[in-house]
C-alpha positions in Angstrom: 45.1 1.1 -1.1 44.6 4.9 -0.9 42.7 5.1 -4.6 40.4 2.4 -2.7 39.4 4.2 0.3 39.4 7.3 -2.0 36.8 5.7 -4.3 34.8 4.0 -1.5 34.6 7.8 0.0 33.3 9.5 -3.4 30.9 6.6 -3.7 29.5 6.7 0.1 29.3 10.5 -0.1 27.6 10.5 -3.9 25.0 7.9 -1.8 24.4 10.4 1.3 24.0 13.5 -1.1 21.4 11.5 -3.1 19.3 10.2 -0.2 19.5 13.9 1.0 18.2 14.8 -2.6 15.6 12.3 -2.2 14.0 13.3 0.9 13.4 17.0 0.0 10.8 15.7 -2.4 7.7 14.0 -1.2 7.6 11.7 -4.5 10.1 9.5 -6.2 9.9 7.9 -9.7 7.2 5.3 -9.6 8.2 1.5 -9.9 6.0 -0.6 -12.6 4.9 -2.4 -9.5 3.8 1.1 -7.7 2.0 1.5 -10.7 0.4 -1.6 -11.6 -3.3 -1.7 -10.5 -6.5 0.0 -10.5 -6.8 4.2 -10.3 -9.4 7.0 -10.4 -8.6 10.4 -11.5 -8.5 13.3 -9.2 -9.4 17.0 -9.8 -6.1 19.2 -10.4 -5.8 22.8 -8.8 -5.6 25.0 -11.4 -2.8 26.7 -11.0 -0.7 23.5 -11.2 -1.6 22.9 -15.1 0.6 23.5 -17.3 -2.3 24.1 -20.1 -0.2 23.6 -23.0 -2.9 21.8 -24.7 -6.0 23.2 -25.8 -8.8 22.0 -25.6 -8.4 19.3 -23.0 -8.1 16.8 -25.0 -9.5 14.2 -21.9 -12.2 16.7 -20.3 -14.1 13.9 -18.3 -13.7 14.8 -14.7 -14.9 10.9 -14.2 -12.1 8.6 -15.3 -10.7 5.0 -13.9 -7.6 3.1 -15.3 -6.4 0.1 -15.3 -2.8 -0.9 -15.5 -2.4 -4.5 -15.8 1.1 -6.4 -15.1 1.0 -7.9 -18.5 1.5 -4.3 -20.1 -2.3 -3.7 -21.6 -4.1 -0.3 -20.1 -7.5 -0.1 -19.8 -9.8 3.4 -19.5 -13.3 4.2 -18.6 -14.9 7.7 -18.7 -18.4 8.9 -17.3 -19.0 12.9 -18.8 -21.7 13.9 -16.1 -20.4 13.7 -12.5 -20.7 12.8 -9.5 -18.2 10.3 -10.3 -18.8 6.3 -9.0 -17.1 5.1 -6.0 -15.7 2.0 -7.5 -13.6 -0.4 -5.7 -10.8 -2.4 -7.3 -12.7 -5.7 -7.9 -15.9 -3.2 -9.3 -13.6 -1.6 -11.5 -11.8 -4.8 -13.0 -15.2 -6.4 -13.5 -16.2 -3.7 -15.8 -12.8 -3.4 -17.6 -13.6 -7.0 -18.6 -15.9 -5.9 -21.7 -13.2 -2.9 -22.5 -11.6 -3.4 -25.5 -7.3 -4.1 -24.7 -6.4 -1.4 -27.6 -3.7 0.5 -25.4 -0.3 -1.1 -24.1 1.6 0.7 -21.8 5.5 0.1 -21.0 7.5 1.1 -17.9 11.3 2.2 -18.7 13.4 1.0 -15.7 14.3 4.2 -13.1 17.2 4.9 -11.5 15.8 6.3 -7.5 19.2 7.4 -6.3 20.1 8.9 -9.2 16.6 10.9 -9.4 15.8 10.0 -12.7 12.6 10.0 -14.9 9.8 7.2 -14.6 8.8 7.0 -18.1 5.8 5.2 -18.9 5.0 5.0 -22.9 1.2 4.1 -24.1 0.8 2.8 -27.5 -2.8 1.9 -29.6 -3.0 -1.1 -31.6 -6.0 1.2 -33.1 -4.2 4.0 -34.1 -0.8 3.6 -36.2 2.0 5.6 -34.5 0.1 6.4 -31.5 2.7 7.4 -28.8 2.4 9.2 -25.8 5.2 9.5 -23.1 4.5 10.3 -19.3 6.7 11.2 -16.7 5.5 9.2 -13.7 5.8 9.9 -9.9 5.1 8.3 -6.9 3.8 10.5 -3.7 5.4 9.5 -0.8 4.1 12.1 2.1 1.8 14.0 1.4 1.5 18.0 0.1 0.4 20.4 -0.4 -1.8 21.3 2.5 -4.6 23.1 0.6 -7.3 21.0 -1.4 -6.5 18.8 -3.3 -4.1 17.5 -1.9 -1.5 14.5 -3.0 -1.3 11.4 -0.6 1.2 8.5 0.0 0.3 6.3 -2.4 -1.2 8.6 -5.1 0.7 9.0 -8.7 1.4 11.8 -10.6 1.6 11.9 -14.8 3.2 14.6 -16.4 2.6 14.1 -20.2 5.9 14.9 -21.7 6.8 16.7 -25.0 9.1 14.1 -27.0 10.6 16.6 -28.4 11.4 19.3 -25.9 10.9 17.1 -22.7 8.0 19.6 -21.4 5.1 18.7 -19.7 2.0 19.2 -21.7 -0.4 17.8 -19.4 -1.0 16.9 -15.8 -2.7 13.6 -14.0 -3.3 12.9 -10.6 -4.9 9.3 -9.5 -5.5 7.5 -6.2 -5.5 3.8 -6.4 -8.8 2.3 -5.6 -9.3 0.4 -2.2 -10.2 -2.9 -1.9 -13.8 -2.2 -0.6 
């Protein structure tokens, strides 16, 4: 009886440290269903790239995507701002004529135990196309000064395969139903 109320006391205080853990962050790995829908890039502050890829190898400040339940992942780009206000419906109408050439794929995360959201895009146009992002999901928002990450909002950290280092930052808001 004792080794029973000794494991049900390791397991309840492993659960207490790891909702503690959680709430010192204002993101948590993003579900495929947090991330499913329609998004629009934001600006990234400086400071918070990690610029280890040069040049940018996606330098259009005006970009939308589209990630569909189904696994395909659909872009736009515009090169001259001021970026569109589109709304979800707007969007999806004009991802209609984009070709579905990149799939993406959600690996399942663990929230308690804090691990990675990995999302993995693949082309059907380009043979061994791979990249790997580390996905987050804001939950309150930070940091004070401009711009700043809302509930709601996702973060993508492009990940090194190899070394596991973030090569490259994305922030998007979904798009509103207007």
């Amino acid at each position: 009886m004792s080794r029973l109320l000794t494991l049900l006391l390791v397991t309840t205080s492993f659960f207490f440290i790891n909702q503690a853990n959680a709430q010192e962050y204002p993101y948590h790995p993003a579900s495929k269903e947090e991330v499913v829908g329609f998004w629009q890039l934001l600006p990234i502050a400086e400071y918070r790239k990690p610029h280890e890829i040069t040049p940018d190898p996606w330098p259009s400040m005006c970009q939308w995507f589209a990630y569909y339940d189904d696994g395909t992942l659909k872009t736009i780009d515009k090169f001259r701002e001021p970026c569109d206000k589109l709304s979800d419906a707007s969007l999806g109408e004009a991802m209609k004529n984009t070709p579905a050439v990149i799939s993406w794929k959600h690996s399942a995360s663990a929230k308690l135990s804090r691990q990675p959201s990995l999302i993995s895009v693949t082309r059907s146009d380009v043979k061994n196309y791979l990249e790997l992002w580390d996905t987050l999901y804001v939950t309150e928002a930070f940091p004070k000064e401009k711009p700043e990450f809302l509930p709601g909002d996702l973060i993508l950290n492009l990940v090194d395969i190899k070394t596991g280092k973030p090569l490259y930052i994305r922030h998007l808001r979904r798009l509103s139903n207007e």
